[in-house]
N, C-alpha and C positions, 0 to 999 in steps of 0.2 A: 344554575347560577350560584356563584359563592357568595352569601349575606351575611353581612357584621351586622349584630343587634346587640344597641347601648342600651342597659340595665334588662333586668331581669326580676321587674316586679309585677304585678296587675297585669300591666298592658303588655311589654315587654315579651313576657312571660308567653301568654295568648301569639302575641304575632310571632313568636320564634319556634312556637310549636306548629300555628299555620303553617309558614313556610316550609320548616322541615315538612309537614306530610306531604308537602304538593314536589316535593323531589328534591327542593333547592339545599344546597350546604350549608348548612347555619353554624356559624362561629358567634355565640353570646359572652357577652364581656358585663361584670356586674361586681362591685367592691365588694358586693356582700356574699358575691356566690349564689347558688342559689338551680332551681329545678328545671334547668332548658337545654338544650339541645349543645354540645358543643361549648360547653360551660367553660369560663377560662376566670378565676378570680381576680378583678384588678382592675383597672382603671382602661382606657383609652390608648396609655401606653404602652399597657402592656400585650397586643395585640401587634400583629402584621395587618396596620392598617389598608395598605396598598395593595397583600393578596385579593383583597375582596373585591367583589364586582360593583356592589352595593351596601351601601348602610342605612340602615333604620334606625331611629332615633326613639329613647323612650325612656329616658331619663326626667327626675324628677328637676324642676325649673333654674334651680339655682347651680347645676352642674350641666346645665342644658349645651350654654352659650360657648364655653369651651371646648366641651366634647367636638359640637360640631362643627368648629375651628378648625382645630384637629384633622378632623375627616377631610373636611373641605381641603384643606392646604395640603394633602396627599392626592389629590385628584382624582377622590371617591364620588360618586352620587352619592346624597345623603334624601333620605324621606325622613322628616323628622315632625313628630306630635308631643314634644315638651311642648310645656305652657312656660316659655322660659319669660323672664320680665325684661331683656331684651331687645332692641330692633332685631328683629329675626333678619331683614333684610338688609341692612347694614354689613351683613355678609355677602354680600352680591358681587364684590370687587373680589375679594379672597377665592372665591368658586368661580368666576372668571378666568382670573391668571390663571388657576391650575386646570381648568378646562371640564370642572364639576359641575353636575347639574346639582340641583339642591331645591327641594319642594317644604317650607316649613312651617310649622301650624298645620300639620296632614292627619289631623284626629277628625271626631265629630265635629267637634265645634269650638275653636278653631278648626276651619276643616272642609268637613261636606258640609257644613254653612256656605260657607264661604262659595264654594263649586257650585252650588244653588242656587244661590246670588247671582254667580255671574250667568249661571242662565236667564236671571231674570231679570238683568240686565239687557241681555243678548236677543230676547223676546217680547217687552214692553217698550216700547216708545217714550219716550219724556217721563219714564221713572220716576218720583216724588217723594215716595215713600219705602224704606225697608224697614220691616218687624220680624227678631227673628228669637222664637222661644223654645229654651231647651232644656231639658233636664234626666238625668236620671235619677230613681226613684226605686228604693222598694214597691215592691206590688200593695203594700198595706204602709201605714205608719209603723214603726217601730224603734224600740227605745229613746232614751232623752231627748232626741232631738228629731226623732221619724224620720230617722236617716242611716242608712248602711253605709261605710266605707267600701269604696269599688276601686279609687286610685290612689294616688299619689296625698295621705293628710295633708303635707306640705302647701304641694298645690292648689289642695282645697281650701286652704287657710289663705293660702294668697289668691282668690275668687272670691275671701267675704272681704281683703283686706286692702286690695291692689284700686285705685283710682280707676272708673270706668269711664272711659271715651264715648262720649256718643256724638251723633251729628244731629244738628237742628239747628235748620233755616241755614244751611250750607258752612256751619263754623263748627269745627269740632269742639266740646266742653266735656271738660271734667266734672264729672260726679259722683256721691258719695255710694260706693257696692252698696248694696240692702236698702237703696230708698228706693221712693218713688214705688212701693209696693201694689201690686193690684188681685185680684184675684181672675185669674182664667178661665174659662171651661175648656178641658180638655178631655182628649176620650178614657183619660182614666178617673175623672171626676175633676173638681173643681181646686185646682194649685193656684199658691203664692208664687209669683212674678217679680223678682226686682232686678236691678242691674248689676249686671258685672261688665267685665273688658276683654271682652270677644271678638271688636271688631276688628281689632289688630289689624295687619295688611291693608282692610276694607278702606281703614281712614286714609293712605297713600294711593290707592290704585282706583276707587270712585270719587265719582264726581255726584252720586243721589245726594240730595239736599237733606234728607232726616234719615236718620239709622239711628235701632240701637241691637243691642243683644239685652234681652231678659235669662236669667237661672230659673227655673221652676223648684221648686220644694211645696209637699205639703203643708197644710195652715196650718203657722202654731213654730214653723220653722226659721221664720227670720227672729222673730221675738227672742229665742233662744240665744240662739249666736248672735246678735244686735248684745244681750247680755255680756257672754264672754266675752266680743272684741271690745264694749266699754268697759269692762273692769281691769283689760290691760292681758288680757291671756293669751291675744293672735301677736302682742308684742316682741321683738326679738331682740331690744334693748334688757340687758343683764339684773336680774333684782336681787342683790346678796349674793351674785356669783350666778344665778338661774338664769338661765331665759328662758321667759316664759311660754315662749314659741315651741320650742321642744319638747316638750314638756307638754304642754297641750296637742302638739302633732303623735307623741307617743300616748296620748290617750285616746285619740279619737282611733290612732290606729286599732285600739280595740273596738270598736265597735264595728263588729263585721257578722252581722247576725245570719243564720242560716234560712234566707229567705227568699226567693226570687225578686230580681229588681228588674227594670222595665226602662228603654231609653224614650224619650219622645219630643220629639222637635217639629220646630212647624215655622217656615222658613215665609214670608207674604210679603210681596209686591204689590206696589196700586200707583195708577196714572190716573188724570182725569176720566179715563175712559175704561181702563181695565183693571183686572183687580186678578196674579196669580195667585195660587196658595198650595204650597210644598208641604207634605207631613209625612213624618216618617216614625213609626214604632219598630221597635228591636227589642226581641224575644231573648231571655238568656236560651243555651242550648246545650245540653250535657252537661260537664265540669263547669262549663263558661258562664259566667254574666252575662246580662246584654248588654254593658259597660265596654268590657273587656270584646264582644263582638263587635259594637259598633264603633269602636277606635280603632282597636286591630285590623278591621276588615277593609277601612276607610283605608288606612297606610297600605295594605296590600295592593287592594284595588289600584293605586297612584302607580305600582312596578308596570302595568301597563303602558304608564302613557309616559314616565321619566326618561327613558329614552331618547323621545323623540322632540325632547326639548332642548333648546337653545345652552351653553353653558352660563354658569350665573343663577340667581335666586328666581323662581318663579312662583308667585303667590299660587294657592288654590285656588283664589276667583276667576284667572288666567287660565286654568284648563276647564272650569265650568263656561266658559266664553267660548271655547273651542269645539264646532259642532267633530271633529275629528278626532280627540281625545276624550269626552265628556262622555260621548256614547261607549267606550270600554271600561271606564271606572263603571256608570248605570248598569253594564253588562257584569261586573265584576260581582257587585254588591247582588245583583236578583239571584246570580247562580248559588251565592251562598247566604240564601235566604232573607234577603233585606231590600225589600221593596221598597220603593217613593209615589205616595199617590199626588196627584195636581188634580187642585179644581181651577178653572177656569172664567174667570164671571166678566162680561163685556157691557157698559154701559152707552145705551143710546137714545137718541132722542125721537120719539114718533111725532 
């Protein structure tokens, strides 16, 4: 298969080398240029969108929404894991008339969240509740903020900066990223919990009366950043010609310490009656993060089942509902190392 893969950073990067080794023709497009497979420097245009069979999308958020315009309106399949700010789905008419499929939010989380969900949707009865905690993580704390750089600064800055949606008591609300702090116990020890805006799609296509998405970071990690976005540093409004946004994304982009990091997510459902619970750790492995594995590996996994979908936008919850597509992405992920455990717990009355 001939695959177009937009940017050529982190993530990018990871899946254009996946592909290339598993046979497929990788054509990578990236302004900056840059170390993949099929390297072409330049933007969206500068490609033969239309030879391709497929595109992947891995563009940092604020060049997300065009890009895949683009693709879309040439009647490419697009797998796309930008965290673009976006209706991802708003694109659904565009990928219709041209006869594309289009799968987007196809990372972690945006992502196989979402594909979890709708399993557990799809397996609990009168739903109540979704809790779903994710984060990647150095293996230790480290530097200023006991954080590594694994993607996209930008994007990260827009995840402490971006309004987070959650659902409670069946009305979606706005709230402020970084409240609402808690601490977890998680099997790497005990992380910081607050909200971001994960649920994307989730808030259109359920009907569960409370969701949210929590970020994990180690303690000691929102206090930080809580600092820099009040002194005006995640801002993109100009100060004497700066912005400060830039400026702050090209510093964080330094901090990319040589350390292993570690993904880990933990996806839970509960009815009156049952109670599932999804967890998933990801190992870096050779060159690779577990960042760069468990995004990369999630967007591959989906060339399975894109196919055999409808033309137009289909959320990730949408093939986690489907016992006939869900089991080839679970099949995707185990062969390349990345298992999902479920525990199961049923309440009853003696």
């Amino acid at each position: 298969m001939r695959v177009l893969v937009l940017g050529c950073g982190n993530i990018g990067r990871f899946i254009a080398r996946h592909l290339h080794e598993r046979g497929h023709e990788v054509v990578s497009v990236d302004v900056r240029g840059g170390d993949c497979p099929g390297m072409v420097k330049g933007d969206v245009e500068s490609v033969d969108v239309k030879s391709a069979d497929l595109a992947v999308g891995a563009l940092p958020g604020p060049a997300a929404y065009k890009a895949a315009e683009r693709v879309l309106e040439r009647g490419v399949d697009l797998i796309d894991v930008s965290y673009m700010p976006e209706d991802a789905l708003s694109l659904h008419d565009v990928a219709k008339r041209s006869g594309a499929r289009y799968i987007p939010d196809a990372g972690v989380a945006p992502g196989l969240s979402n594909m979890l969900v709708g399993r557990l949707i799809s397996e609990i009865p009168k739903l109540e509740e979704i809790k779903i905690y994710v984060g990647g993580v150095p293996r230790t704390p480290v530097g200023p903020l006991g954080y590594s750089i694994t993607w996209s600064p930008y994007d990260l800055i827009e995840e402490y900066t971006r309004p987070a949606r959650i659902v409670r008591r069946g009305r979606v609300e706005s709230v402020d990223p970084l409240s609402d702090v808690e601490l977890v116990d998680t099997p790497l020890g005990k992380m910081e919990a607050f909200y971001t805006d994960g649920l994307r799609t989730l808030l259109k296509t359920s009907k569960v009366p409370n969701m949210f998405e929590k970020t994990l970071r180690w303690p000691g990690h929102v206090e930080r950043v809580r600092l820099l976005r009040d002194l005006g540093l995640m801002s993109d409004e100009a100060v004497e010609g700066v912005r400060p946004r830039q400026v702050l994304a090209a510093l964080l982009s330094r901090l990319r310490f040589q350390v292993p990091d570690v993904v880990y997510m933990k996806v839970a459902g509960e009815s009156p009656d049952e109670r599932i619970t999804y967890e998933v750790v990801v190992e870096p492995s050779g060159e690779w993060s577990a960042m760069q594995r468990a995004t990369g590996l999630t967007a591959a996994s989906l060339i399975t089942a894109i196919k055999d979908l409808d033309p137009g936008a289909t959320p990730p919850e949408a093939i986690g509902l489907s016992n006939k597509l869900m089991p080839r992405v679970l099949a995707y992920l185990k062969q390349n190392g990345i298992g999902i455990n479920v525990e199961k717990v049923t309440r009853s009355v003696l």
